[in-house]
C-alpha positions, 0 to 999 in steps of 0.5 A: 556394132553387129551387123543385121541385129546379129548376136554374138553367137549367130556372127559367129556361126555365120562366121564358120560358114563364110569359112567353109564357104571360101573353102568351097569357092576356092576349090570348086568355083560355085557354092560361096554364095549358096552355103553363106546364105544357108548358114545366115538362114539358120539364125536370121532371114538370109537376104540381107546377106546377099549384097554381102556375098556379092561384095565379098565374091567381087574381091575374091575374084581379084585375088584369083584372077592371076591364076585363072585368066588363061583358062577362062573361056570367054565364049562361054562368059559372053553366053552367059551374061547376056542372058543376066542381063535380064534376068537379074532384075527379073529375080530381085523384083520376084524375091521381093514379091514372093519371100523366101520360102517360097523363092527358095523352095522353087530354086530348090526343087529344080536343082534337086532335078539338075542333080538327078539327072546328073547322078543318073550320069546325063551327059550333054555336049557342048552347047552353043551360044542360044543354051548359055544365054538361057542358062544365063537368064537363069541364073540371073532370075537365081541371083535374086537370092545371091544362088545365081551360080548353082544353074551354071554349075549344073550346066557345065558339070553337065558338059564335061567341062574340063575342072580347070576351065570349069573353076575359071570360067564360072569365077569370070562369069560370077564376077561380071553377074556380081557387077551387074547385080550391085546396081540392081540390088542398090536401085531396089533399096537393099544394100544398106550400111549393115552390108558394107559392115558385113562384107568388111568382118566376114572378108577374113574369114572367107578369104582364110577359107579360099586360100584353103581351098585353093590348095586343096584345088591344085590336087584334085583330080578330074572325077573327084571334082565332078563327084564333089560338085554333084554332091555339093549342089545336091546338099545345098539343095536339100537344104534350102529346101527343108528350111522353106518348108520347116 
């Protein structure tokens, strides 16, 4: 049985999107969640998918973990996730009361800002233990919608983070944001059976896209990755933002 009242074609689509996702998560750290989502938006409502995505993460993350725990910045994870702490409950209670549109519409709209600044080339320093409880209480409001990566993104692409401490701290931090969130998710009635289904039938496909991903990672020079990432997070916001507003 097709998970979500999914048709054989739209599995399939969401299908080549957790490819493309996985490929993504696999090279740059971000944007899994996001491009999951927007390619389930294309056919169903996309927040279903979103114990899916975090599901999937949590398991992709085990099998990276070898290769990036020395250069996980820990400092940084602590930052972040005492900010989620209250802002994942914050951002699942306003997802049910807002809806979709309007919720991605929002998020939309101040990447779109973080990615202009970025393009303009703003750079910041490293910033202290206050910043990243802050961003982190962002992007616990943003994992509402399974998109809790993007703000974080923005952040260090911001910093300079060098890319390999970049893709490692962020996979860390999406791992602990994940565990935290399942219960939330869980308490507000949104896992069900069709998202343990889900997971199960996607996982493949995801993981054949972060092993590709992967690979592309270990060639990747430092101003290819920053200029990957920007476009990536500007992409992903334009399109959530045409789909709220189509």
């Amino acid at each position: 049985m097709i998970p979500f009242g999914l048709t054989g074609a739209e599995a399939a689509l969401v299908a080549a999107g957790m490819v493309v996702a996985g490929y993504v998560r696999g090279y740059s750290g971000f944007g899994f969640a996001a491009l999951v989502m927007l390619f389930a938006a294309l056919v169903t409502d996309p927040f279903p998918f979103v114990p899916v995505v975090i599901l999937a993460d949590i398991f992709m993350t085990a099998g990276q973990a070898r290769g990036i725990w020395a250069h996980i910045d820990w400092r940084r994870v602590a930052g972040l996730f005492a900010g989620c702490l209250v802002g994942v409950p914050l951002g699942v209670a306003a997802v049910q009361w807002a809806g979709a549109d309007l919720g991605r519409a929002v998020l939309s709209v101040f990447v779109l800002m973080m990615c202009g600044l970025l393009l303009a080339g703003w750079r910041i320093g490293r910033q202290g233990d206050g910043a990243h409880v802050g961003v982190g209480a962002v992007s616990g409001l943003a994992n509402g919608m399974a998109v809790g990566g993007l703000p974080v993104a923005v952040f260090f692409t911001a910093q300079g983070v060098a890319p390999v401490v970049f893709r490692a701290t962020v996979i860390a931090y999406f791992t602990v944001l994940d565990l935290w969130s399942l219960p939330v998710l869980w308490q507000a009635g949104q896992i069900t059976r069709d998202s343990f289904i889900a997971t199960a039938f996607g996982l493949p496909f995801m993981l054949i896209g972060l092993w590709l991903g992967g690979r592309r990672f270990a060639s990747t020079s430092p101003q290819d990755f920053r200029r990957f990432a920007i476009l990536l997070l500007t992409g992903l916001s334009v399109a959530g933002l045409l789909k709220s507003v189509m």
